[in-house]
C-alpha positions as CSV (number, residue, x, y, z in Angstrom):
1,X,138.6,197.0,-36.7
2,X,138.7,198.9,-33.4
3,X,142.1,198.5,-31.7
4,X,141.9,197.6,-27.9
5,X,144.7,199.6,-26.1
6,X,145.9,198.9,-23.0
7,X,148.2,201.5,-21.5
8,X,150.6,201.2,-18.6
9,X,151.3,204.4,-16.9
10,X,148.6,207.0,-16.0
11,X,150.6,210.1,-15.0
12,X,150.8,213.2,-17.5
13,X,151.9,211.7,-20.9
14,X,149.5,208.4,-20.6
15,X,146.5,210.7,-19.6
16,X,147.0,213.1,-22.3
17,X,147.7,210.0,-25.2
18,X,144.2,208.4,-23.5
19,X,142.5,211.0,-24.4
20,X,144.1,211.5,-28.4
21,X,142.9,207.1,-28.4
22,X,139.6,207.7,-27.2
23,X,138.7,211.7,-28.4
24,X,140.9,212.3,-31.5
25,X,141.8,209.2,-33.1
26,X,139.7,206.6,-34.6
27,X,139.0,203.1,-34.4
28,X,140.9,203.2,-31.3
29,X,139.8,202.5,-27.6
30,X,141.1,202.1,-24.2
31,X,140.1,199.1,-22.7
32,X,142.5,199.0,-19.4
33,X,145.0,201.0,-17.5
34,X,147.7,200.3,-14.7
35,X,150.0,202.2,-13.0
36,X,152.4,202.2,-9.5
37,X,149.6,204.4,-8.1
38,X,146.6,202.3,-8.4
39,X,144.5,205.0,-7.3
40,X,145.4,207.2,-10.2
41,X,144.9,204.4,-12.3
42,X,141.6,203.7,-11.0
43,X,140.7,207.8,-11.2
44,X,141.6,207.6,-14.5
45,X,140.4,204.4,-16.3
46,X,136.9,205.7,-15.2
47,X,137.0,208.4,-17.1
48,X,137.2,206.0,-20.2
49,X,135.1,203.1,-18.5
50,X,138.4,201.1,-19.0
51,X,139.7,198.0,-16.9
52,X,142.0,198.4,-14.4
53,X,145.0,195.5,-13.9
54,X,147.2,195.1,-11.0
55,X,150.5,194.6,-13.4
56,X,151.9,195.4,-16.6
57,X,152.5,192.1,-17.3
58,X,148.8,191.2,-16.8
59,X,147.7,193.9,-18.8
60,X,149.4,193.1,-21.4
61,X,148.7,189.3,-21.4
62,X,144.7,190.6,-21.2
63,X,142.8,189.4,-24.2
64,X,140.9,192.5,-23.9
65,X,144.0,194.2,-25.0
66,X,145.2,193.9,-28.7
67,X,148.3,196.8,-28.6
68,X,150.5,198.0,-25.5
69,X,150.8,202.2,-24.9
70,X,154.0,202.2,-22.2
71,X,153.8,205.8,-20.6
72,X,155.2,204.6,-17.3
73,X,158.6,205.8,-15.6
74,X,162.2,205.2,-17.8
75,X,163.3,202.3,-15.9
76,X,160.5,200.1,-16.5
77,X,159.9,200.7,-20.0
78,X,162.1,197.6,-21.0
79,X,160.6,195.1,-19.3
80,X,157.3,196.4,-21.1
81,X,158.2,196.3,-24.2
82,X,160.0,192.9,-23.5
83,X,157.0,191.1,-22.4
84,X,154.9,193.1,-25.3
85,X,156.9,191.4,-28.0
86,X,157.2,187.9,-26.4
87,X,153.0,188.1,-26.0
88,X,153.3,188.9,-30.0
89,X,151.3,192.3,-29.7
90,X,152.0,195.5,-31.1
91,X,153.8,198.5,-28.3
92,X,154.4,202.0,-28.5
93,X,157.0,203.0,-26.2
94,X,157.4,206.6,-25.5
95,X,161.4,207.7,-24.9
96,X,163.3,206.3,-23.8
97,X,163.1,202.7,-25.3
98,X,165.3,201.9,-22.0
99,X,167.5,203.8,-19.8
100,X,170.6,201.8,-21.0
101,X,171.7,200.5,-24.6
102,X,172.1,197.2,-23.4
103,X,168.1,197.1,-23.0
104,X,167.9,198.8,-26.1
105,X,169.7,195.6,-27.9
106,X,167.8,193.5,-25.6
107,X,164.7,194.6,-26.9
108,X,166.5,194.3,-30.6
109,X,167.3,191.2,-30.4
110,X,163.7,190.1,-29.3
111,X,161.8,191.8,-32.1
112,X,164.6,190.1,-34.4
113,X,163.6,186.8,-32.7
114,X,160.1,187.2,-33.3
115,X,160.8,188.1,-37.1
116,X,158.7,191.0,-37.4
117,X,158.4,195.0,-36.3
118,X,156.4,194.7,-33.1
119,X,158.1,197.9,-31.3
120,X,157.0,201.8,-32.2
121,X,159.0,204.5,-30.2
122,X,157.4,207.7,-29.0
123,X,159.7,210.4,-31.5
124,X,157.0,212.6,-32.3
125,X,159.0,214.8,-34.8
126,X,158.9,212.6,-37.2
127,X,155.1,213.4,-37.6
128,X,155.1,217.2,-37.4
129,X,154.3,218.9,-40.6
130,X,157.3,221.6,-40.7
131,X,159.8,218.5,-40.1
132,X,158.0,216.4,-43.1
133,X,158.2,219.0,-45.5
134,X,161.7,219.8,-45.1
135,X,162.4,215.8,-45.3
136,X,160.7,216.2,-48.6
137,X,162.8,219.2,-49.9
138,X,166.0,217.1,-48.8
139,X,164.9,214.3,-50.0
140,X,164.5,215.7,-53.5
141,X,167.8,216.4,-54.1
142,X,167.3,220.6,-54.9
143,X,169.7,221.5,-52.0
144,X,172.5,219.3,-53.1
145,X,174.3,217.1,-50.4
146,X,173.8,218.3,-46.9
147,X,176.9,220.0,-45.2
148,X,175.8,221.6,-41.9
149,X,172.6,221.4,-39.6
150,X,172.3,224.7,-37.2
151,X,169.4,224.1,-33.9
152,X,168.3,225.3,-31.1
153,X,165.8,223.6,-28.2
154,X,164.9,226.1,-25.7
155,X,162.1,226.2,-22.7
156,X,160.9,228.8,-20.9
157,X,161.9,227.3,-17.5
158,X,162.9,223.7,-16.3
159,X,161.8,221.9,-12.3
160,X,164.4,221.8,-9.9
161,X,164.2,217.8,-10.3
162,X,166.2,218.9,-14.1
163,X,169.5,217.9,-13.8
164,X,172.5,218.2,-16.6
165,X,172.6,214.8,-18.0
166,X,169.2,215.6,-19.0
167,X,169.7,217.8,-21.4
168,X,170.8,215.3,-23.6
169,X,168.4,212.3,-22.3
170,X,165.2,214.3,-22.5
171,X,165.5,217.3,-24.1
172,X,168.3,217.1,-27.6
173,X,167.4,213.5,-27.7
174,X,164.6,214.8,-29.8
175,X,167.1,216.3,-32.0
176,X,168.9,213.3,-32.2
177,X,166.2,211.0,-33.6
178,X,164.6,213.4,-36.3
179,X,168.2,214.4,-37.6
180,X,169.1,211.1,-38.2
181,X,166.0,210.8,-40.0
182,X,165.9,214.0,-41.7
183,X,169.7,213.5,-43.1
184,X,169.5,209.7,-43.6
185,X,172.8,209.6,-42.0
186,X,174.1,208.5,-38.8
187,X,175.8,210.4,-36.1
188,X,179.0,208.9,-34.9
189,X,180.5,211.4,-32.8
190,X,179.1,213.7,-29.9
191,X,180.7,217.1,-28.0
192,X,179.2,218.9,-25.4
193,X,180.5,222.5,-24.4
194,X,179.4,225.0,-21.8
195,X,179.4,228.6,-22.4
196,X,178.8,231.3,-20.0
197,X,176.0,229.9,-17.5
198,X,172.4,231.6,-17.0
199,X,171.6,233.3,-13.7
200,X,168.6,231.8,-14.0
201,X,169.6,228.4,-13.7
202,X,169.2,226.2,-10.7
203,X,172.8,226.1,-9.2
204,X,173.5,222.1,-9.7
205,X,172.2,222.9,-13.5
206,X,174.5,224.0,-16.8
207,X,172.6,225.7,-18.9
208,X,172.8,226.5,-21.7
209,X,174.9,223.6,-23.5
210,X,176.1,223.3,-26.9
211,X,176.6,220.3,-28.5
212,X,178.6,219.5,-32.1
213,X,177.6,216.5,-33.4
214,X,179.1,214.7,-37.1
215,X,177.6,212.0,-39.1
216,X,179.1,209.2,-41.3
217,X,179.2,211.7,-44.3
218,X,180.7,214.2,-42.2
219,X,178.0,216.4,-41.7
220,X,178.3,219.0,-38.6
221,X,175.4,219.5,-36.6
222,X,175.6,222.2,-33.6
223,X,172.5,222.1,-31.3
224,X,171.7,224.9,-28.4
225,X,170.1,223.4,-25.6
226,X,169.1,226.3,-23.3
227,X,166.3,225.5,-21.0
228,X,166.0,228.6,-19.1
229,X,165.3,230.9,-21.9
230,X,162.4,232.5,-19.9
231,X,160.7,233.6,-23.4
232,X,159.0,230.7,-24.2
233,X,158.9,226.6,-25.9
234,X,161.4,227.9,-29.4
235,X,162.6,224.7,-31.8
236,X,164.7,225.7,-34.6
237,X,166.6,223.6,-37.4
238,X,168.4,224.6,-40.3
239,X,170.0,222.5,-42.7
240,X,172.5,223.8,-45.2
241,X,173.3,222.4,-48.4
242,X,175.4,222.7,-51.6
243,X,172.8,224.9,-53.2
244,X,170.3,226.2,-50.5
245,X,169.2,225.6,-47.4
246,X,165.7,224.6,-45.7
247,X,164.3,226.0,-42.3
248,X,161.9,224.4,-39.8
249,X,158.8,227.4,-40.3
250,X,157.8,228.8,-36.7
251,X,154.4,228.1,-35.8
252,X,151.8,229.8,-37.3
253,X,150.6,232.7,-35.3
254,X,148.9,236.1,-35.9
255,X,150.8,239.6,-35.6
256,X,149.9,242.3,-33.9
257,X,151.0,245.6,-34.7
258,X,150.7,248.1,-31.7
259,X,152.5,251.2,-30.1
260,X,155.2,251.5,-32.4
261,X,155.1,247.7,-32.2
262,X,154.9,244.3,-34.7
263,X,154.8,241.3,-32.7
264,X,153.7,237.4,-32.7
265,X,153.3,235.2,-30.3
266,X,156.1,232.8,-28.9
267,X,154.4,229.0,-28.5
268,X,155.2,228.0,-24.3
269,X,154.4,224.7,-24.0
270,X,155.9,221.5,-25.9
271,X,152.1,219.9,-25.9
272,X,150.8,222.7,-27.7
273,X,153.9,223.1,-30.2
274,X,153.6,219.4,-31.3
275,X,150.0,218.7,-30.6
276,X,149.3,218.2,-34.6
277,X,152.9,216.0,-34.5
278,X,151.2,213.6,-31.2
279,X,148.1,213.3,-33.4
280,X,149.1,212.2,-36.4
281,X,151.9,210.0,-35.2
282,X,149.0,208.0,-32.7
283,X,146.3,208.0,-36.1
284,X,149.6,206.4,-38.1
285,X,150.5,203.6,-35.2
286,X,146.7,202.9,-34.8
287,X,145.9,202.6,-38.5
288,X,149.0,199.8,-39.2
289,X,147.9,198.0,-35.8
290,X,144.3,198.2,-37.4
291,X,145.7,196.8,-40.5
292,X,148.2,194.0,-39.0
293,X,151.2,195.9,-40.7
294,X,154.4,196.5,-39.1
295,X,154.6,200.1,-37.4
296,X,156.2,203.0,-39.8
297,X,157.5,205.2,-37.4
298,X,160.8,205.1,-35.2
299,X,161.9,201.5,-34.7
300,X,163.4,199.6,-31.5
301,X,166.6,200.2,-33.7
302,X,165.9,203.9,-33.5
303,X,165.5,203.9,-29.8
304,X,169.2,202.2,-29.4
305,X,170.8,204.7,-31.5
306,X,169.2,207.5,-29.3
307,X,170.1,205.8,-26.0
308,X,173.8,205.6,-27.5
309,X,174.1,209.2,-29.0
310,X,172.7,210.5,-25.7
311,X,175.4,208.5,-23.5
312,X,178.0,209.9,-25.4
313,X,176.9,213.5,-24.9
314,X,176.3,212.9,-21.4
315,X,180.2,211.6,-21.2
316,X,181.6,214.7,-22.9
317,X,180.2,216.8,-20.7
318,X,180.9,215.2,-17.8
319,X,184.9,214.6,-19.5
320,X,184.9,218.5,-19.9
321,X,183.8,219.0,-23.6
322,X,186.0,215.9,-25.1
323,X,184.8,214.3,-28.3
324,X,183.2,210.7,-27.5
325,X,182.4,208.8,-30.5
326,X,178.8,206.9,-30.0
327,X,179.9,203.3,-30.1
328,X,177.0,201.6,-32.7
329,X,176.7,198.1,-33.7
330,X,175.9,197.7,-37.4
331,X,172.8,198.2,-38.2
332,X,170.9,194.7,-38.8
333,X,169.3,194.2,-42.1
334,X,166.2,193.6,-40.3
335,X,166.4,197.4,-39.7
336,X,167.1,198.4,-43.0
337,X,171.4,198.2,-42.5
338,X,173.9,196.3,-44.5
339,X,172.8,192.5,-45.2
């Protein structure tokens, strides 16, 4: 079976997942394409000889289209997905799920309704090889239990359009989802502190940030968001255990050895550091559409419990560093929680 995909939102992201559907993955096409800017939408949907709809709704109502891609700007994305699972068809949201947790349980509640997973959301960690292999080690039990998680997400440089909130909404929330993965374990509490600012920060911007987060088991997790490194794209995890501890490996990359020097190269760009991660988490969603199963990777429950986590960072450091506990509902069976 070829899947029809219909994707709403042609800027950056949608453009570069059009091409993974139509040159990387198969049994995959893309049979129409809408966006605000309908000329961009028309530029681009000829470059895949795809349809081009005046709406999101109509797109995904077409019966040309058997699976929803939603690449378009934050805000909308609930109303997407919403109409996605009430047509009964199969939508990857990238992050955010929606902007605010009550669209998150919205969204929830509607996939509940329909009584099956409809709802994949865009967490590409989850798919990159160094993160799967350290879920295996963990997973095996040779570190004993888990009792500290050290990281660190840095960029070269961020736009001026980067404000602080964000580095919590769109930068650690990647954090966020793949510990909670990697450590099986939720995170209940969130504090952000500011340590001595970068010069070379855009004034309205603090940077860095670190923020302490604990889980259910008590776990401590202490992330370094610092966006104006200048050196390049670096993402590091370390999780300590009883017995040993496992490390995200660094990208490969050659060494060169040269006046008096031994260096390798430092990866700038998040596309090209999670390129293999994109790729293998679009083959996954395309072959469980293809297959009529229910998606494997991050759930519409997963999406709340980002949007939540996120808000509670963004609260402590706007309270001054206070400790904000992220304020869950129980998980629902349906998601794998407590019956």
């Amino acid at each position: 079976m070829t899947v029809r995909v219909g994707v709403i939102g042609a800027g950056m992201i949608g453009q570069d997942h059009i091409r993974r559907l139509t040159e990387v993955v198969t049994a995959a096409t893309v049979t129409a394409v809408t966006d605000l800017d309908t000329a961009r939408a028309a530029e681009v949907a000829a470059t895949v000889d795809a349809a081009v709809l005046p709406s999101g709704a109509e797109l995904i109502n077409s019966p040309d289209v058997d699976a929803v891609l939603v690449t378009s700007w934050g805000p909308t994305h609930a109303e997407h997905v919403l109409n996605a699972i009430a047509a009964g068809k199969p939508v990857f949201c990238e992050k955010p799920l929606a902007t605010t947790a009550e669209d998150c349980l919205r969204i929830v509640e509607a996939e509940r309704a329909h009584g099956s997973r409809l709802v994949q959301v865009g967490f590409m960690r989850r798919f990159d090889p160094g993160y799967r292999q350290m879920k295996e080690v963990l997973a095996a039990g040779f570190l004993g239990a888990p009792l500290m998680v050290h990281c660190a997400h840095r960029n070269p440089t961020v736009p001026d359009a980067y404000h602080s909130a964000m580095a919590a909404q769109d930068t650690a929330v990647h954090e966020i989802d793949v510990l909670r993965w990697l450590l099986d374990d939720e995170i209940v509490s969130a504090q952000v502190v500011t340590p001595r600012a970068t010069s070379k920060r855009f004034e309205h911007l603090k940077d860095p940030q670190i923020m302490i987060f604990e889980t259910v088991s008590g776990v401590r997790i202490d992330l370094e968001v610092f966006v104006n490194c200048r050196y390049g794209y670096d993402i590091q995890c370390e999780v300590v255990g009883e017995d040993g501890l496992v490390r995200l490996p660094d990208p490969a990359a050659v060494g060169i050895r040269t006046a008096t020097r031994h260096a390798t190269a430092v990866t700038q760009d998040w596309k090209v550091r999670f390129a293999e991660a994109f790729d293998t988490e679009f083959r996954e969603w395309i072959t469980s559409v293809a297959a009529g199963a229910e998606p494997t990777g991050p759930s519409a429950w997963d999406g709340y419990a980002a949007t939540v986590i996120t808000d509670a960072a963004v609260r402590s450091l706007e309270t001054d560093g206070t400790v904000v506990s992220a304020d869950m509902k129980p998980r629902p069976a349906f998601y794998g929680g407590a019956a």
